[in-house]
Structure formats: C-alpha cells, structure tokens
C-alpha positions as CSV (number, residue, x, y, z in Angstrom):
1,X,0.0,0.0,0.0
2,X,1.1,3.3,-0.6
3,X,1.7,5.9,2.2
4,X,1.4,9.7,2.3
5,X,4.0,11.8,3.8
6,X,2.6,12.4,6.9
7,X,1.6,8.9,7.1
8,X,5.2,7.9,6.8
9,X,6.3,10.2,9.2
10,X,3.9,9.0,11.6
11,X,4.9,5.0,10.7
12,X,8.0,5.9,11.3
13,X,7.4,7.5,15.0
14,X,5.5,4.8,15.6
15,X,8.2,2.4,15.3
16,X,11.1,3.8,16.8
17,X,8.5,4.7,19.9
18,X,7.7,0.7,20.0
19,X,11.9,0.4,20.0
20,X,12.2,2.6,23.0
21,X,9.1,0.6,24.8
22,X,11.9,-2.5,24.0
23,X,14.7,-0.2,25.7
24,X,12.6,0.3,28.7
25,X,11.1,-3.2,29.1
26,X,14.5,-5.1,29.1
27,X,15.8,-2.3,31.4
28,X,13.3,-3.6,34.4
29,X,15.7,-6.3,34.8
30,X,19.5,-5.8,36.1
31,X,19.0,-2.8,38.5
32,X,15.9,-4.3,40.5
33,X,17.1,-8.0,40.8
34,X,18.9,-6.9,44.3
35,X,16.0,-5.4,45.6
36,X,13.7,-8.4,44.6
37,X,15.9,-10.3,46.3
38,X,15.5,-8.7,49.6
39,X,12.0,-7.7,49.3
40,X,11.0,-11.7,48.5
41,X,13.7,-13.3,50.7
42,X,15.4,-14.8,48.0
43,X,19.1,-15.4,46.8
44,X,21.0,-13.1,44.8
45,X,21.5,-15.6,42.2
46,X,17.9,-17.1,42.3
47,X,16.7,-13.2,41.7
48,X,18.6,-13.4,38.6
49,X,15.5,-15.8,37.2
50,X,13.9,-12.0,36.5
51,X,16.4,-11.2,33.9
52,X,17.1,-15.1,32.6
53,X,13.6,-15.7,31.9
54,X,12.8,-12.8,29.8
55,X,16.1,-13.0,27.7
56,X,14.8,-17.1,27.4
57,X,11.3,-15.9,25.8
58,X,12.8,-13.2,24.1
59,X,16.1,-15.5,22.4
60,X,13.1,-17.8,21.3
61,X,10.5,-15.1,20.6
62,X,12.9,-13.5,17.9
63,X,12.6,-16.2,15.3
64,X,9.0,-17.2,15.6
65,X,7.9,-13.4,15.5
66,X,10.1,-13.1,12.4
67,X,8.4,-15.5,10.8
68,X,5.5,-15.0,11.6
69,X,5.0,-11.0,10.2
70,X,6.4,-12.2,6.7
71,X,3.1,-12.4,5.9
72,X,0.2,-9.7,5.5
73,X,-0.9,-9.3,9.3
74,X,1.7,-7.7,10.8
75,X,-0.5,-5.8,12.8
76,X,-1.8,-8.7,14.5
77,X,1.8,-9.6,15.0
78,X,2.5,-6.3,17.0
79,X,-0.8,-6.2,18.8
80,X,-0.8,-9.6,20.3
81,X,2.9,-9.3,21.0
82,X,2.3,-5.9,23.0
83,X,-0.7,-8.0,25.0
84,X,1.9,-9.9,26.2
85,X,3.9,-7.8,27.3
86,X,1.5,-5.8,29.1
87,X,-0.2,-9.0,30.5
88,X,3.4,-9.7,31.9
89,X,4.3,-6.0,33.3
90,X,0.3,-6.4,35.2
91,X,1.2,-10.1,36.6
92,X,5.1,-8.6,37.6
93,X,3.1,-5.6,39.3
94,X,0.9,-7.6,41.3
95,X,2.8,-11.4,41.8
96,X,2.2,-12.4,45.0
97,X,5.2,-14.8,45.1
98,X,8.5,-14.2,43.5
99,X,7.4,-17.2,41.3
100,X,4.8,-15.2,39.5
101,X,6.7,-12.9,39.4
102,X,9.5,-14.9,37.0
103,X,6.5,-16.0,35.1
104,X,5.7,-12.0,34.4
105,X,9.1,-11.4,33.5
106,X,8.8,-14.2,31.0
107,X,5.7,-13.2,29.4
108,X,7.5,-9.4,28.8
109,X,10.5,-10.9,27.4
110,X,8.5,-11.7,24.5
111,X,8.5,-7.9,23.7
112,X,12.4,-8.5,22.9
113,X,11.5,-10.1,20.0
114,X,9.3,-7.0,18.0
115,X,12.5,-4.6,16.7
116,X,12.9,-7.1,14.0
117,X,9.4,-7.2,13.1
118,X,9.5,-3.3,13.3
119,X,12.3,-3.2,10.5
120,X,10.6,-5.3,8.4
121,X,7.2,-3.5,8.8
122,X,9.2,-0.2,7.8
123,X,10.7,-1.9,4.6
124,X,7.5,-3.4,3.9
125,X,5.5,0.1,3.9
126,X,8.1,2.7,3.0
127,X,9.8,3.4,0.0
128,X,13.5,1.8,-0.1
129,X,14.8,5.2,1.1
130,X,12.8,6.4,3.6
131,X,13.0,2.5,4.9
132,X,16.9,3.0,5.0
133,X,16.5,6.1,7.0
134,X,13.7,4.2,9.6
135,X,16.2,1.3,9.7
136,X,19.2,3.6,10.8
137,X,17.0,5.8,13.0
138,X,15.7,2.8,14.8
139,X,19.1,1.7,15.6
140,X,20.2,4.3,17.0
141,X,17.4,5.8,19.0
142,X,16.8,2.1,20.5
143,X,20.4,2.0,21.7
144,X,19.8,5.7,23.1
145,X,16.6,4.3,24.8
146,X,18.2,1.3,26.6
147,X,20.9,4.2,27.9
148,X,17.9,6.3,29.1
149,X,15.7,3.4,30.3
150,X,18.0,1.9,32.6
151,X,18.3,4.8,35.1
152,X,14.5,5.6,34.7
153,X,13.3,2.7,35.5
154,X,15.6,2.0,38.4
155,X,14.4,6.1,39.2
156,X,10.7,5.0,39.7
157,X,11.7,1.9,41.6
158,X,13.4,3.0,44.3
159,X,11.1,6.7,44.5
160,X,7.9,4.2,44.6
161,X,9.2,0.3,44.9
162,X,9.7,-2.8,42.8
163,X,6.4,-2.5,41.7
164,X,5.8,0.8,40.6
165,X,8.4,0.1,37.7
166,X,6.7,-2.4,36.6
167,X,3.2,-0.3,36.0
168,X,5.1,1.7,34.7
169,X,6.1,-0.6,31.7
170,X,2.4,-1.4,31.3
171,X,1.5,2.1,31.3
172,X,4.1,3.0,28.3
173,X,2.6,-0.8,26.6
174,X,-0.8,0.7,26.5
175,X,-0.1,3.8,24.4
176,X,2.2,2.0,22.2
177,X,-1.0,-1.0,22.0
178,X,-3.2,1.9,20.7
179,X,-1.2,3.4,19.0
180,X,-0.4,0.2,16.6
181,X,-3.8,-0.4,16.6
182,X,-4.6,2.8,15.1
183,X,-1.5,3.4,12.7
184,X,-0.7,0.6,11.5
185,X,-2.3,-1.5,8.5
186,X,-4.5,-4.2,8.9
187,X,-3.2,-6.0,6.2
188,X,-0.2,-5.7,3.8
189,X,0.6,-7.2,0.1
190,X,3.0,-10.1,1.5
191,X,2.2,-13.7,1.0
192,X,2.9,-15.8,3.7
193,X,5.7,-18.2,3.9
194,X,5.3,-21.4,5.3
195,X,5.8,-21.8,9.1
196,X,8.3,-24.5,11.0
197,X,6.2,-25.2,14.0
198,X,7.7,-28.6,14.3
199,X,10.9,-27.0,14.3
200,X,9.7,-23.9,16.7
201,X,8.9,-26.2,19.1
202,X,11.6,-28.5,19.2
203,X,14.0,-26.0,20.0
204,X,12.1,-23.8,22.5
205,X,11.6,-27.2,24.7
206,X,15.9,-28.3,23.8
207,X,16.9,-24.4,24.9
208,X,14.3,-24.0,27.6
209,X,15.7,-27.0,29.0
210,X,19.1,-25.9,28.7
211,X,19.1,-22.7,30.1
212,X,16.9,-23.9,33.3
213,X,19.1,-26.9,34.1
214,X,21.9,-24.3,34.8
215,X,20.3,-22.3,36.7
216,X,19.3,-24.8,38.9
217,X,22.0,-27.5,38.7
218,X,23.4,-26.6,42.1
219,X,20.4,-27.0,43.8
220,X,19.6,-30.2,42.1
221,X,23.2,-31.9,41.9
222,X,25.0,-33.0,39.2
223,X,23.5,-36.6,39.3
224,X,20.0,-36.7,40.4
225,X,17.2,-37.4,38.7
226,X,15.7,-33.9,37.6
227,X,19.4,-32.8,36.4
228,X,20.0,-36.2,34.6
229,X,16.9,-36.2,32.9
230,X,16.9,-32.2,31.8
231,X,19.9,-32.5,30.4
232,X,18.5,-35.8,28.9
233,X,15.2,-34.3,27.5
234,X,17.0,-31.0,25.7
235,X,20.0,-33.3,24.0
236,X,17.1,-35.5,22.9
237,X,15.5,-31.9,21.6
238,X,18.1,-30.2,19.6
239,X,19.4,-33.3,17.9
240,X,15.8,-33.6,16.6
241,X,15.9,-30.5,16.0
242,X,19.0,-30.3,13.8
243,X,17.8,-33.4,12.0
244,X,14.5,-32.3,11.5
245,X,15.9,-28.4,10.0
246,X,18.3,-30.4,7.5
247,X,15.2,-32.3,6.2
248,X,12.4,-29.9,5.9
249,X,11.8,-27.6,3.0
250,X,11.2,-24.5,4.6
251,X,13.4,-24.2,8.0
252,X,13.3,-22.1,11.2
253,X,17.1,-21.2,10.2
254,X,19.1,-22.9,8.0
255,X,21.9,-24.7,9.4
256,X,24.1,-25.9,6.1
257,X,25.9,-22.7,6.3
258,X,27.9,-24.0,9.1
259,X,29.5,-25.8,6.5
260,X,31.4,-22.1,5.4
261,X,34.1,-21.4,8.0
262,X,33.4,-17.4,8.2
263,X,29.9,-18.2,9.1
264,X,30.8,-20.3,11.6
265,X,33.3,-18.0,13.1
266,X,30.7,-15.2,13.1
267,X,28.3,-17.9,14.9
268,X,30.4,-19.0,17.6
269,X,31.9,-15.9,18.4
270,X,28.6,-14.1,18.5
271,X,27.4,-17.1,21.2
272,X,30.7,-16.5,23.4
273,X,30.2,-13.0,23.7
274,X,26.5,-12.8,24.2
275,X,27.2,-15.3,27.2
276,X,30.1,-13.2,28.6
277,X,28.2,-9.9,28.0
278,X,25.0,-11.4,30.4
279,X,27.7,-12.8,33.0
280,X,29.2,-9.4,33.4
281,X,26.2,-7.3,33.2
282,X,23.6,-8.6,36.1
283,X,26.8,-9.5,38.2
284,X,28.7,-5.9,38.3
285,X,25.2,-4.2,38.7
286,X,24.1,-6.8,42.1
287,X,27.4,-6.2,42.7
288,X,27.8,-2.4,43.7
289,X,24.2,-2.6,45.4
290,X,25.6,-5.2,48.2
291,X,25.9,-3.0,51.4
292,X,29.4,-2.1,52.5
293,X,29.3,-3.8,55.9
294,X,30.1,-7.2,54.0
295,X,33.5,-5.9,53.0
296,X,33.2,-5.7,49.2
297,X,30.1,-3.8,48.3
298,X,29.3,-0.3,47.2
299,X,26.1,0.1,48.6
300,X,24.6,1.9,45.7
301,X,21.2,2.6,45.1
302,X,19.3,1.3,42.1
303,X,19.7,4.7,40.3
304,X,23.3,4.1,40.5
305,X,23.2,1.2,39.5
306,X,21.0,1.9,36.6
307,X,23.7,5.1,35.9
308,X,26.4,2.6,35.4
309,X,24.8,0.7,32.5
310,X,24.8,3.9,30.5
311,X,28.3,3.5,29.4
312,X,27.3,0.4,28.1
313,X,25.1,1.7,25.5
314,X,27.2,4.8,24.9
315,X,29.8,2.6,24.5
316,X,28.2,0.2,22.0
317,X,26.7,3.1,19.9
318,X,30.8,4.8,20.1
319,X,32.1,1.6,18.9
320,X,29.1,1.6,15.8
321,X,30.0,4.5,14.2
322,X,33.8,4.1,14.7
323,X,33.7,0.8,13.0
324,X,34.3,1.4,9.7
325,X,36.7,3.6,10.3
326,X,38.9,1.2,12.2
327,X,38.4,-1.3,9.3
328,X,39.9,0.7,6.8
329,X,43.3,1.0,9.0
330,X,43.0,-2.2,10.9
331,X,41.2,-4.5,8.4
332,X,38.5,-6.9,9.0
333,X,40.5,-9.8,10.5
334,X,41.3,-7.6,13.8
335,X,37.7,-6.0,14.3
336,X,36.5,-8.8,16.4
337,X,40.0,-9.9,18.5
338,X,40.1,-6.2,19.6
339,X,36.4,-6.0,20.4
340,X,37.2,-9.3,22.6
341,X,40.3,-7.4,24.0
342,X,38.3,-4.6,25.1
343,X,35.4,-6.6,26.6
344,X,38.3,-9.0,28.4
345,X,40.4,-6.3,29.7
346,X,37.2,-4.3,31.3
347,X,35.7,-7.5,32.8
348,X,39.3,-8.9,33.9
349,X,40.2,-6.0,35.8
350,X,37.0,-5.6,37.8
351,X,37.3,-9.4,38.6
352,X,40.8,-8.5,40.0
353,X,40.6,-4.8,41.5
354,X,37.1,-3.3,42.5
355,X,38.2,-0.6,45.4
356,X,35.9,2.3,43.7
357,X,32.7,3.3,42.2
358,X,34.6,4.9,39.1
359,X,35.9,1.5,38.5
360,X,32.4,-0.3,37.4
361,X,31.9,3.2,35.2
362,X,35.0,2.7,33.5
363,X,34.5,-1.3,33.0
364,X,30.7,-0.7,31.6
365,X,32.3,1.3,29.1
366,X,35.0,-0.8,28.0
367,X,32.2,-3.6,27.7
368,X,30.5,-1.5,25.6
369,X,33.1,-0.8,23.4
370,X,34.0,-3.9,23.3
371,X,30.5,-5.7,21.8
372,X,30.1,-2.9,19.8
373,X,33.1,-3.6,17.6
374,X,32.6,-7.2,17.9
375,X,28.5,-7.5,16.2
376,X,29.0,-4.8,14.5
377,X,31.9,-6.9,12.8
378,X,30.5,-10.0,12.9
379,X,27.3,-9.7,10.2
380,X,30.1,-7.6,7.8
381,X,31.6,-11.0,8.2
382,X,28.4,-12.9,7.3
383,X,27.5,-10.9,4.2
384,X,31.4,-10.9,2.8
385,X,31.4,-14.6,3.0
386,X,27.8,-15.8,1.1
387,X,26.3,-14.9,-1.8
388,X,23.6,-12.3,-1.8
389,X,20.8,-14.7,-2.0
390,X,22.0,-16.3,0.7
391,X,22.7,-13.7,3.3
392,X,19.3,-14.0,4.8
393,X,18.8,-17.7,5.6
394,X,23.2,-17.2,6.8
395,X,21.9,-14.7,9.2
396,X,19.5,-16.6,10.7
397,X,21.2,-19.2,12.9
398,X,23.8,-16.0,14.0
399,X,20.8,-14.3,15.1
400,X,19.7,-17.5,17.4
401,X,22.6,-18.1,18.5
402,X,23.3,-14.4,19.8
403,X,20.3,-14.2,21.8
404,X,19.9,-17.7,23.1
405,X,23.7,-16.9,24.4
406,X,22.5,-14.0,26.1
407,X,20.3,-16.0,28.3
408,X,22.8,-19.1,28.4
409,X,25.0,-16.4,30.0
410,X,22.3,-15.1,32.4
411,X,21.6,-18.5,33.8
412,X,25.3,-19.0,33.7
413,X,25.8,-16.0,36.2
414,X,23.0,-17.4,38.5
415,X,24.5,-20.6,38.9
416,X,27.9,-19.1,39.6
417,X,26.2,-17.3,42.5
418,X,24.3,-19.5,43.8
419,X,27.3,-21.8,44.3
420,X,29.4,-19.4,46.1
421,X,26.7,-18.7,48.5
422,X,27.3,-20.5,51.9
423,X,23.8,-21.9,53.1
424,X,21.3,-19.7,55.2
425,X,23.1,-16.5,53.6
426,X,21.0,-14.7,50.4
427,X,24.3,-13.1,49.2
428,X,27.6,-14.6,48.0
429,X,30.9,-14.4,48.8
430,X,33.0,-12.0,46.8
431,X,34.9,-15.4,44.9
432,X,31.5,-16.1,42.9
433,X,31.7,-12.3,41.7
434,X,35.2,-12.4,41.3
435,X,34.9,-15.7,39.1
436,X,31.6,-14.4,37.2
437,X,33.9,-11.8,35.5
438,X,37.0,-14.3,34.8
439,X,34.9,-16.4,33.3
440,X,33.6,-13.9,31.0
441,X,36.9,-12.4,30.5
442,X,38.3,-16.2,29.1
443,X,35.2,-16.2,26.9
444,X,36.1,-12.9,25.3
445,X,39.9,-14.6,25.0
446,X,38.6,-17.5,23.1
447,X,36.1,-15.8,21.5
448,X,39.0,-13.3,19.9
449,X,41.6,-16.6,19.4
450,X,38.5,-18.1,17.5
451,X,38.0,-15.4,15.2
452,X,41.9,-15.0,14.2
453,X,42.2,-19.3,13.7
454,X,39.0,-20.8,12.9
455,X,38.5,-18.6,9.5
456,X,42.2,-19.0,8.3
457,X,42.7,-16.7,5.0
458,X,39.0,-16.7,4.0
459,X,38.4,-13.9,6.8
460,X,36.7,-10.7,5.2
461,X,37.0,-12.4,2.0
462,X,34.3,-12.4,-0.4
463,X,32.8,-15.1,-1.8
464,X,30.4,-14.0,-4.5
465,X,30.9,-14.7,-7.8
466,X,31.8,-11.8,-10.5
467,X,32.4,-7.9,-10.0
468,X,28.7,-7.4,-9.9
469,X,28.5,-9.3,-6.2
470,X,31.5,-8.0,-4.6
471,X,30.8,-4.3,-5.1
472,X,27.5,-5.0,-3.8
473,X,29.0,-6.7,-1.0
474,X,31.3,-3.9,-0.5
475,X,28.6,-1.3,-0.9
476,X,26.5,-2.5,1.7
477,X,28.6,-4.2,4.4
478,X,29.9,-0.7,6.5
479,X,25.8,0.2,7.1
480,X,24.7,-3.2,8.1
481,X,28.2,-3.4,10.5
482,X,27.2,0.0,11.7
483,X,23.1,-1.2,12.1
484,X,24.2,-4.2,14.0
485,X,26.4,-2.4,16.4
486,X,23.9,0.0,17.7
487,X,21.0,-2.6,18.2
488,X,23.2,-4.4,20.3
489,X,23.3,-1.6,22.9
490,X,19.9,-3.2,24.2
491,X,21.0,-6.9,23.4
492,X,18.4,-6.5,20.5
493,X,19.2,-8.8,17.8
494,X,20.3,-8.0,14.4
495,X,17.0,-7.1,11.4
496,X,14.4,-10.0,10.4
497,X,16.6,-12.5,8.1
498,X,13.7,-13.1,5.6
499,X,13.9,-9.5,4.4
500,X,17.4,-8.8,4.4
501,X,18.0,-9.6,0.9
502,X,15.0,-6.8,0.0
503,X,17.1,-4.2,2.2
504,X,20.8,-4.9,0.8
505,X,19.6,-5.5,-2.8
C-alpha cells in the first residue's frame, strides 16, 4: 500500500517509539534484581530468574515473531505481542510470590522479540529510502533508549518500589498498543511463507531446558534425577531439532551454512560474547548494590546502579560508528579480536581490582566498546562470506545463537552465584563475583583466538561470484556493520533475516 507523507512520518514515530518501549522493558531487569531479592527473601543468584527468563522468551520469541509477520498481518503480530507484554508487566506488578513474578518477567520478554518485526514493517510500507532512513534511526534511538531506560526505571523503583516500575512498563505498553492499533495497516501485500512449528517447538523445549538446568543445577546436583533427565530431554531436543531443520523444505534457520568457515566463526563468536556480556552485566550491577558492611560492596542505590549501564550503550553506539573507520586501517580480521580485547580487559580487571565506584563506570564502558566492535563486525563478516541470495537464511542461525547466548549467559551468572553462596546467607561471597567476570573475561579470550584461527585466510573475504556481487558486498557491508552495532546496545538482535535480501539488494 502506498503511504502519504505524513503517514510515513507518523509509521515511522511509531516504530522507533515501540523500540524505545523495548529499551525500557529489558531495562526492568538488572538494577531491581537486588531489591527483589530482599524484598522476597530470596538469593541473589535465584533473583537473577527476572532477567534469565525474559532473555529465554525473548532469544526464542525472535525467530518465531520473524516468521510470523512475513506475511500480511503484521499488525496482528504487534498487537498480540504488545498483549503480552502488558499481561506480563500487570502479573510482575501484582505477583504475590516471586514465582509469579518470574512468570511476568517471561511473558515481557516476548516484547524483545518485535524490533525485528518493526524493521521489516518499515521496509514493507516505506519506499526503499525512507525504509533506509527508519532502519538507521531505529538503531540508534533504541540504543539511546536502553541508555535512558536503565536509570529511569531503576528512578521509579526506588522513588515508589519494585512494583511501581513495573506499572510503569504497562503504562508505556498501553499507548504504544493503541497506537499500533490505530497506525498501523490491517493487512499488507506479503504472502505468507510457510511456518516451521515442528521446528519452533523442538528447540524452545531443547533451549528452555538448557538454560533452566543451569540455573538450577546446584540446587539439584549433578547426578539426580531432575538434572540427569533435563539434560537428557534437551540433548534429545536439539538433535531432533538439527535433524528435522536439515530435512524440511522450509526451516526455522538454515543450518548448512555451518559448512562455510566465516559463518561459523561469526556464529560461535557471537554465542561467546553474548554469554560473557549477560555474565558481566547482572553481576557488576548486584554487585555495587551489596551493602558495605560485608567488605566488598558499594552500597549503591538502584539509580546508581542503573547510571552505570549507560556507558554500556554509549559505548556500544561509540564503537558503531567508529567501526568502519577502524576497518579501513585495521582490516576486517582484527575487528572482532580487539572487540574481545576490550570486553576481556574491562571484565578482567573488575574481577581483579574493584576498590571504587569509578571503576564499574570505566569497565561498563569498556564492555560497551567492546561488543560494539565485535556484532558490528560480525554480520560484515556474514554478508562478505555468502552470496547475496543467501545472506538472509546465513543470518539466521547467527541471530539465534546471539540471543539464546544472552540468556545461556544469564543462567550461567545465577549458577555461579548460587554456588558461592554458603547456606542460610541470600548473598555470595566476593569469589562467585570475582569468578563471574573471569569467566567472561576467558570467553572474550577465546572468542577473539577463534575469530583470528578458525576462518584461516577466508576472513573478510568475499565469496560472490563476479564484479557485480562484490561491489555489492562492499557497498552495503559498512551500514549493516554500523546497524548491528547499535542494536546491540539493548542486546536486541540483528534485522528480520527473511527480508534482508530486500534491504541490501
């Protein structure tokens, strides 16, 4: 359908307000997860569930939502998924028990999952330009928002409690709902492709199962019966999964391109550093809120806290715009071991020496820059390394991978934590801190090694076929590195993969 001017304009408002509503709904996680744990009695790392379980729904939410607004009612995409993540910010408001709470939490996570659905909607109904423009102001603003969201939200927490933030989400859901409902299209032109439910489900019950068996294995033991047969179930799941994606016609994501070495380094790397990014985040933030009297807290508030996540996002969107400028004199090949080496030094040396405030500032920062030359580097990598045709269905396992290693790395952190907390105490000892951000900073380490081995000479290579491909590889690489990079200020994955081949062509 063809939109007028002001139409576009307000499409476009629209959409980058629904990105900021993401900002603000993933920031009502970290900051609050050490008051939650005092206000409910529970551990520090068993709090964490608030943040794991929305970055669970939202790592599996991605792909389905994806899928499903490649047809014509992507409205009814939008709308449903906004009713979900109001229901979720209502049941968080008024959980009677930390478990419903979790369960609230889960239910807004799916709201991770609409920027890519967002970007697609603007290419659908805009005019390649204008859709170019959408795409880059999206990016950006949603990677300002998460900035701005984080010490808002913490803001209205402590001013009115736990769960005033969290009507406060619902209140910013309910003019975004109406506003969808009124501006966007009930129907577009698109046909619809067909959908892997078979596929959906086999990996949401294999990755479910992954990510709850460690956050729980330390309660459970190694060897009994609920860890054994978890662990059981989800191998069971994702080899089905794999078998039944290599078979079927049309597939959640395709896996073949594993077979091409630059997509596989992108892949791996992106899952290492999505892990070590969730390990360092929820950690350092719990962190400086534990009181001083136990001898290695801050004692900050949550607005502090919250404060000290904005160099994260500043960071990232920095390291996005610098990137292609520190391609051209670095070259591709040492974009992503320096992203790993900025990430590594910042969490290493928080690990190791934490005496001031300043310090978490300075390592938030360094983080930032950090995964923001790494994924903006890593999709450049993608699209040098397939042909065009391809670059969509190659994109699509980097994308799951990224975001179901944001919440591997969440439930990582919790059982860290919960380990090193002696029982009848709800904090930790400074050691499960301490080996939260080693652990991240050896990820980063081998994520870099990986990136400079794993590729050998094909790195940054292209490998289309004929002058035509590679100047359209070249062409649009630096805006996609730079798009990618900001998005992943708010740990918002990179654009819908079914209409990324429409965008770069």
């Amino acid at each position: 359908m063809e939109l007028g001017s002001s139409e576009r304009r307000g499409l476009v408002s629209l959409l980058v307000f629904i990105g900021l509503l993401v900002a603000v709904v993933s920031s009502l996680g970290a900051p609050l997860i050490p008051g939650i744990a005092a206000r409910d009695h529970v551990t520090l790392g068993t709090a964490e569930w608030v943040l794991t379980a929305a970055l669970l729904t939202g790592a599996l939410a991605t792909p389905l939502l994806g899928r499903l607004a490649d047809g014509p009612h992507q409205r009814r995409v939008v709308v449903i998924t906004l009713l979900t993540v109001l229901a979720g910010c209502v049941l968080s408001a008024i959980a009677p028990t930390f478990q419903v709470l979790v369960v609230g939490r889960a239910l807004q996570g799916v709201g991770l999952g609409i920027l890519p659905v967002n970007m697609a909607i603007a290419r659908r109904l805009l005019p390649p330009r204008a859709a170019g423009r959408a795409i880059a102001t999206l990016s950006v603003s949603t990677a300002i928002g998460a900035g701005l969201g984080y010490p808002l939200t913490a803001a209205v927490a402590q001013l009115f409690g736990v769960r005033a933030a969290y009507w406060y989400g619902g209140a910013v859901v309910v003019v975004a709902l109406v506003w969808a409902w009124t501006a966007l299209p009930r129907r577009t032109s698109a046909q619809p492709r067909p959908f892997d439910g078979i596929g959906a489900l086999l990996l949401s019950i294999g990755v479910a199962g992954v990510v709850i068996w460690l956050s729980e294995v330390v309660g459970w033991g190694l060897t009994s019966l609920p860890s054994v047969g978890l662990v059981t179930l989800s191998v069971v799941m994702i080899a089905l999964w794999v078998r039944h994606e290599l078979a079927t016609t049309h597939p959640l994501v395709e896996l073949r391109h594993l077979r091409n070495r630059a997509v596989l380094t992108a892949d791996v790397t992106g899952f290492l550093m999505s892990m070590a990014m969730y390990l360092v985040i929820p950690v350092l933030v719990e962190f400086i809120q534990i009181p001083v009297s136990t001898g290695y807290g801050f004692g900050a508030s949550v607005v502090t806290s919250g404060f000290v996540l904005m160099p994260l996002s500043v960071g990232t969107l920095v390291a996005s715009r610098l990137v292609g400028r520190v391609e051209q004199r670095l070259g591709m090949r040492a974009l992503i071991p320096l992203g790993g080496g900025l990430f590594c030094v910042g969490a290493a040396s928080f690990g190791l020496v934490h005496r001031s405030l300043w310090e978490a500032f300075v390592t938030m920062g360094l983080v930032g820059l950090g995964v923001g030359f790494t994924f903006a580097a890593l999709p450049g990598l993608i699209i040098r390394s397939v042909p065009h045709q391809e670059t969509g269905s190659a994109t699509g396992l980097y994308q799951l991978l990224r975001n179901v290693g944001l919440s591997t790395g969440s439930a990582l952190s919790t059982a860290i934590l919960r380990f090193t907390t002696p029982a009848g105490h709800l904090l930790p000892d400074l050691g499960g801190f301490q080996i939260a951000m080693l652990v991240a900073a050896g990820m980063c380490i081998a994520a870099a090694a990986l990136s400079w081995i794993l590729p050998g000479a094909t790195l940054g290579t292209s490998a289309h076929s004929g002058h035509t491909d590679a100047a359209w590889t070249e062409a649009q690489t630096a805006a996609v590195m730079a798009e990618e990079g900001a998005l992943e200020a708010t740990g918002a994955m990179f654009v819908d993969d079914t209409d990324l081949e429409s965008e770069l062509d």
